[in-house]
TORTI-956018 format. One record per residue (C-alpha): y, x, z; residue in three letters. Coordinates in steps of 0.1 Angstrom, whole numbers, plus 5000, padded with zeros to 4 digits. Layout:
N
YXZala...
This chain:
148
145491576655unk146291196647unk149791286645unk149691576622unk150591566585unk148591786563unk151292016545unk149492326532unk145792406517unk145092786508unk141492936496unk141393266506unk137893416499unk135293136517unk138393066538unk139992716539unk142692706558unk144392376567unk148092416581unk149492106600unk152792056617unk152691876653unk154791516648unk155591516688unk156591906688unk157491976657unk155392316659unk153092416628unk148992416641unk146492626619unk142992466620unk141192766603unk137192746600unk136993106596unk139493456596unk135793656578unk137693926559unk141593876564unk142094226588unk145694296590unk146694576568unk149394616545unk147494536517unk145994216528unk149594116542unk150794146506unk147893936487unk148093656516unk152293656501unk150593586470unk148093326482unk150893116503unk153093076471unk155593366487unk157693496452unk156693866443unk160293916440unk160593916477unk157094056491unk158394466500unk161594296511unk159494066535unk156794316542unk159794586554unk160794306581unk156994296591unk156794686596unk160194676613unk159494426637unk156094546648unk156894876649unk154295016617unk151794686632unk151394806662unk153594656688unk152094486718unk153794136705unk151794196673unk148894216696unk148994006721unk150693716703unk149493776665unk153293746661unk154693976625unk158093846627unk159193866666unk159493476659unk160893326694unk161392956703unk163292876737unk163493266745unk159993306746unk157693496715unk155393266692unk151993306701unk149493266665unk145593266667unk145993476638unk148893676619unk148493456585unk149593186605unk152593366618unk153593426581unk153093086572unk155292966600unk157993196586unk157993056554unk158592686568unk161392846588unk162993056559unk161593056524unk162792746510unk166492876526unk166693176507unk169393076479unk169193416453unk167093736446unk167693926477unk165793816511unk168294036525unk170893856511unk169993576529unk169693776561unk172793866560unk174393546555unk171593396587unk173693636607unk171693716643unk167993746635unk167694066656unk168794206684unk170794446670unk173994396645unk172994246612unk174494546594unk172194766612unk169194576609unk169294496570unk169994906571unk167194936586unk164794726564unk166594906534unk165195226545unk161795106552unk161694916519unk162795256497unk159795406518unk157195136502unk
């Protein structure tokens, strides 16, 4: 990993986790010693917000898009790919080792682009994140938010 630049250090528990991004393919690479303690559940989805820097103002907004996209965490690209966000590059999903790294990879995608209070907001103004309408979709991550 010569070509990697070392962008991100967290503690979580015991757990050091060092997050890279790939200089030839521009792709972000988790070397993680050890995932002891970090099951996904709502909970720990939440705290790892805190841990990564993510701004409380945004974690149910954030967290609704998770439960949307996965279907309640149990889709079969949650699964098999480790993937919260349905994140595809060249038409084809992610894959993660684990889901932290899928939300770390969403925040170098999106956090730094998100411009005022509302994540959906910024949805909105990304236009086609799903594949439904955006209208539809940020109703839909409305409802599941006023559910949290």
């Amino acid at each position: 990993m010569k070509n990697s630049i070392l962008i991100f250090i967290a503690l979580i528990s015991i757990t050091t986790l060092f997050f890279t991004i790939d200089s030839k393919t521009k792709e972000t690479v988790v070397i993680v010693e050890s995932y002891d303690n970090y099951a996904l559940n709502l909970e720990n989805i939440i705290n790892y917000f805190s841990v990564i820097g993510i701004d409380e103002k945004y974690h149910l907004q954030i967290l609704s898009q998770i439960i949307y996209e996965t279907g309640h965490l149990c889709s079969n690209v949650r699964f098999r790919d480790n993937n919260l966000f349905g994140i595809r590059i060249k038409g084809k999903y992610k894959k993660y080792h684990h889901w932290t790294e899928s939300i770390v990879h969403w925040k170098l995608l999106f956090y730094d682009k998100i411009e005022d209070d509302s994540y959906f907001d910024y949805l909105q103004k990304f236009g086609k994140y799903s594949e439904q309408d955006t209208k539809t979709y940020i109703r839909n991550l409305k409802s599941i938010k006023r559910r949290l």
